[in-house]
N, C-alpha and C positions, 0 to 999 in steps of 0.2 A: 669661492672665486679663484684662488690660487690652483687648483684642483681642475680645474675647469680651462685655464691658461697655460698648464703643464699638458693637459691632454691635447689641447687647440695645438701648441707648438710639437707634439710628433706627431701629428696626423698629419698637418700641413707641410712636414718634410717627408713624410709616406709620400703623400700624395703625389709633390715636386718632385720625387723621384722619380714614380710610377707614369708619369706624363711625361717628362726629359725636358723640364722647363730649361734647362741652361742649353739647350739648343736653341732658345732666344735669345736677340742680341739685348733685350733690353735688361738691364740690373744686373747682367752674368758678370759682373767684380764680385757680386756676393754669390750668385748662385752656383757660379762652379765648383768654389772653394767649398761650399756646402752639400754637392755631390760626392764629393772627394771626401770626407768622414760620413758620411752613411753607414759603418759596417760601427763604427762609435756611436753612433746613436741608436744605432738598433741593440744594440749594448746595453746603452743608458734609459731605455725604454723600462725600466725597473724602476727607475725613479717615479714615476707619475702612476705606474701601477702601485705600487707602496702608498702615494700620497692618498690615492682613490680610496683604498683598503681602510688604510688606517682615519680617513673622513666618514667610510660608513657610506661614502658617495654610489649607492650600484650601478647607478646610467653609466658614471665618469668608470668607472672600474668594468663594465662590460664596453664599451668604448673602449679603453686599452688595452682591451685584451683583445679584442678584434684588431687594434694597429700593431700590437706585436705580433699578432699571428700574418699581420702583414710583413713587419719586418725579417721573419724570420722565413718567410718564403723566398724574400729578395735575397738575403747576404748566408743564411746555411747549407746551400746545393755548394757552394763554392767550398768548401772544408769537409766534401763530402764523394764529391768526382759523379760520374758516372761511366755508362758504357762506350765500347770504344769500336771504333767499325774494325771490320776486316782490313787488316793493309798485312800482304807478301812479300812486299819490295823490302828491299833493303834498308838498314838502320841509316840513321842520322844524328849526330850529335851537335847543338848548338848551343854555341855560349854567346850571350849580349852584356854588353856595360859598358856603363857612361861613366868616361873618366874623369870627371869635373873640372873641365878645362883642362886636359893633356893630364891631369894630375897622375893620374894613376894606370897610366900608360908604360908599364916595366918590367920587369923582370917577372914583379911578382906574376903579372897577368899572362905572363908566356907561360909562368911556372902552372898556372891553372888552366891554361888550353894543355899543358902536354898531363898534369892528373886527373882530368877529364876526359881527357882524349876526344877532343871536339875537333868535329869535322869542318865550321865555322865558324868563323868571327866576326860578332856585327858590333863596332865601336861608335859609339856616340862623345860628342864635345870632344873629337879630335884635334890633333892640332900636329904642325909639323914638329915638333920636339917630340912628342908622342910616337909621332910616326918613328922617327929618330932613332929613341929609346928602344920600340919593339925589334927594328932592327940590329940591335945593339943587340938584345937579349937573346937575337937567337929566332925570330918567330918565323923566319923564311923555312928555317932548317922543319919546321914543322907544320909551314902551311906556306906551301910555295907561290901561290895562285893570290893574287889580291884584284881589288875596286875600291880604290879608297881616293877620297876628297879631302887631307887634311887642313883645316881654316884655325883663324884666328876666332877664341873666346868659346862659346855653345855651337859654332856654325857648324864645324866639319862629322863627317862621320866618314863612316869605313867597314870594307867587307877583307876577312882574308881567309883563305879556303887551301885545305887537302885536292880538292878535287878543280879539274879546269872553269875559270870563269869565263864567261861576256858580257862583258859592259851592256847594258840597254841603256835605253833613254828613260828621260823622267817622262809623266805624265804630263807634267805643267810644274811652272815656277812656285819653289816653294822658300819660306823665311829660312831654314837647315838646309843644304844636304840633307838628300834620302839617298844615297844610290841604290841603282837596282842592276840585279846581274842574274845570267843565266848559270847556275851548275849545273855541272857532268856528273851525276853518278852513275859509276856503271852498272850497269841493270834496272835501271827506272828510268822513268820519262823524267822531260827535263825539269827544274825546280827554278822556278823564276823568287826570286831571294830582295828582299826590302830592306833597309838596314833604314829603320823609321826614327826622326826624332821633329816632332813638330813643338815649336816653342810654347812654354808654358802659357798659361792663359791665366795672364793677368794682365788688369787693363788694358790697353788699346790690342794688345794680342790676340784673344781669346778670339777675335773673329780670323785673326789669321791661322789660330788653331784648329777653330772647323774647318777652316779653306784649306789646309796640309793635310789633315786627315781624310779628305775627300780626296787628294789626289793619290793616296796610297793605293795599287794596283789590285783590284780582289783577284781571287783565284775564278780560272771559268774551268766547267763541271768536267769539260770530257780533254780538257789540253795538259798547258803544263801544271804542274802545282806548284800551288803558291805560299808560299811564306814567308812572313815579316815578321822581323823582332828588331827591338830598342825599348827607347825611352817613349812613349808616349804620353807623357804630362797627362795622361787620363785613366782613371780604375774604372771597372766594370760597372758603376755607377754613373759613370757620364755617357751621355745619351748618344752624343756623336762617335763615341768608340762602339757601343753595343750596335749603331747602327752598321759601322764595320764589319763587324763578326758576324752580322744577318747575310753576310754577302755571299758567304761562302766560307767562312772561317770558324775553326775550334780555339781558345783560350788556353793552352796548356796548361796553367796551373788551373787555372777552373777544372779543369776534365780530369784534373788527377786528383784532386782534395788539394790542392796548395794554394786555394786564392786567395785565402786571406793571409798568408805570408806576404809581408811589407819587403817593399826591395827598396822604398827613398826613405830616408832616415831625418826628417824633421821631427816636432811634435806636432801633434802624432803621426808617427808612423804609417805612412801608406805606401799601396803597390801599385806603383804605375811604369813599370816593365812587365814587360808584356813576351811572350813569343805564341802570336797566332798561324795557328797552319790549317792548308788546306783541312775539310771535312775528311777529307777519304785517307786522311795519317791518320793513323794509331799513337797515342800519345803514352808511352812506356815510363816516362820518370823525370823528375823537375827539382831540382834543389838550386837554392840558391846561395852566394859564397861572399861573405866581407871582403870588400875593398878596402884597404887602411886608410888610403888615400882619397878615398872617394866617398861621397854622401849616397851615393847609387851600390847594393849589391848586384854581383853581377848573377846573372839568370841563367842555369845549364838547362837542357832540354834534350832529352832522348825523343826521339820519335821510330815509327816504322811507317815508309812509305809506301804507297797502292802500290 
């Protein structure tokens, strides 16, 4: 029986996976937070194969071994990359990270756009002290060009750029600051730039989180290209972000072997920074950097543009 109830419970989080049940609104208090360790339980799916084994059970033990051959479909391409299109244009460097409330908005973070050498910066949970401080440290002297919204608590974010920006508009009213802006690089066509942070989804949120993540901009096939990075309160397990990246987007660390590198530091540990870019980048390299101050690391990203 016990045998029988350990296999019942990872097949039925297979499955909720594989269907994107927490794109209903009904019970997503539970169901989000239990897309968001999926890369843990495909993990822990040795548990019930063990239990199966060691029962002598062969139904229950050929049953999990078909759900772990499920699970390992879902969560091992991501620590694995694949191939990467043609892109000639020119390099791009981008750093994103969520200060935790202004926290970790200093010196040090200027210190890691200039040993990066990042072409952009998309800041989440902004705040005007932060903003402050970056000026303080210096970051104009190395990214002249900003789009930034500083607010009070998780609201604000912020873009600051090497290269010329323009402001656009939002799509629609969203719980965060998203800004969006156009960069100049020269020798590519233009790069329409996200700087995403839609609030976590929990409780009454979670429908405000689909509804922000829907208004995030896709990229269209033959114009500018598009890219967004931040916080996205969502891993590649939640159904409303994968439905994102169907639009026209690559996952950078997915594409490079880094996805299952955690960038939000609860227990456990998960990655729900993100920088998705157009299809037609080349995604050349992705590490990510501690924050001291902050419960987010921040996310660099090489790319090569079409």
């Amino acid at each position: 029986m016990i045998t029988w109830i350990l296999v019942a419970v990872w097949l039925l989080w297979a499955v909720a996976r594989l269907v994107g049940v927490d794109r209903m609104s009904s019970f997503s208090s539970v169901l989000i937070p239990a897309m968001a360790v999926v890369p843990y339980v495909a993990a822990g799916v040795v548990i019930p194969l063990a239990v199966a084994a060691l029962t002598r059970d062969r139904v229950a033990l050929a049953v999990t071994v078909a759900v772990a051959a499920v699970y390992a479909g879902i969560v091992l391409p991501r620590a694995f990359g694949g191939g990467q299109p043609h892109a000639a244009g020119p390099r791009l460097r981008i750093l994103t990270a969520n200060l935790k409330f202004g926290q970790a908005g200093d010196e040090g973070l200027v210190d890691l756009v200039r040993r990066t050498g990042a072409d952009i910066l998309s800041v989440q949970e902004f705040t005007p002290a932060a903003a402050d401080r970056l000026d303080a440290a210096g970051i104009e002297g190395l990214m002249p060009y900003r789009v930034i919204d500083p607010r009070g608590g998780p609201e604000g974010t912020g873009l600051y750029s090497r290269y010329p920006l323009t402001e656009q508009p939002d799509r629609g009213p969203t719980t965060f600051a998203m800004v969006n802006a156009i960069v100049r690089v020269p020798d590519a066509a233009p790069v329409r730039f996200t700087a995403a942070h839609p609030p976590a989804p929990l409780g009454p949120d979670a429908a405000r989180w689909r509804h922000d993540l829907k208004e995030i901009p896709p990229p269209t096939p033959h114009g500018e290209v598009g890219i967004v990075a931040g916080d996205f309160n969502a891993t590649l397990d939640h159904a409303p972000l994968r439905r994102l990246i169907g639009k026209g987007f690559t996952d950078a660390a997915d594409a490079t072997g880094q996805g299952l590198v955690p960038t939000f530091r609860p227990w456990p540990p998960i990655t729900i920074d993100h920088v998705l870019a157009d299809r037609r980048c080349a995604i050349e390299r992705v590490k990510v950097y501690l924050q001291p101050a902050s419960d987010h690391r921040a996310l660099f990203t090489e790319l090569r543009l079409p």
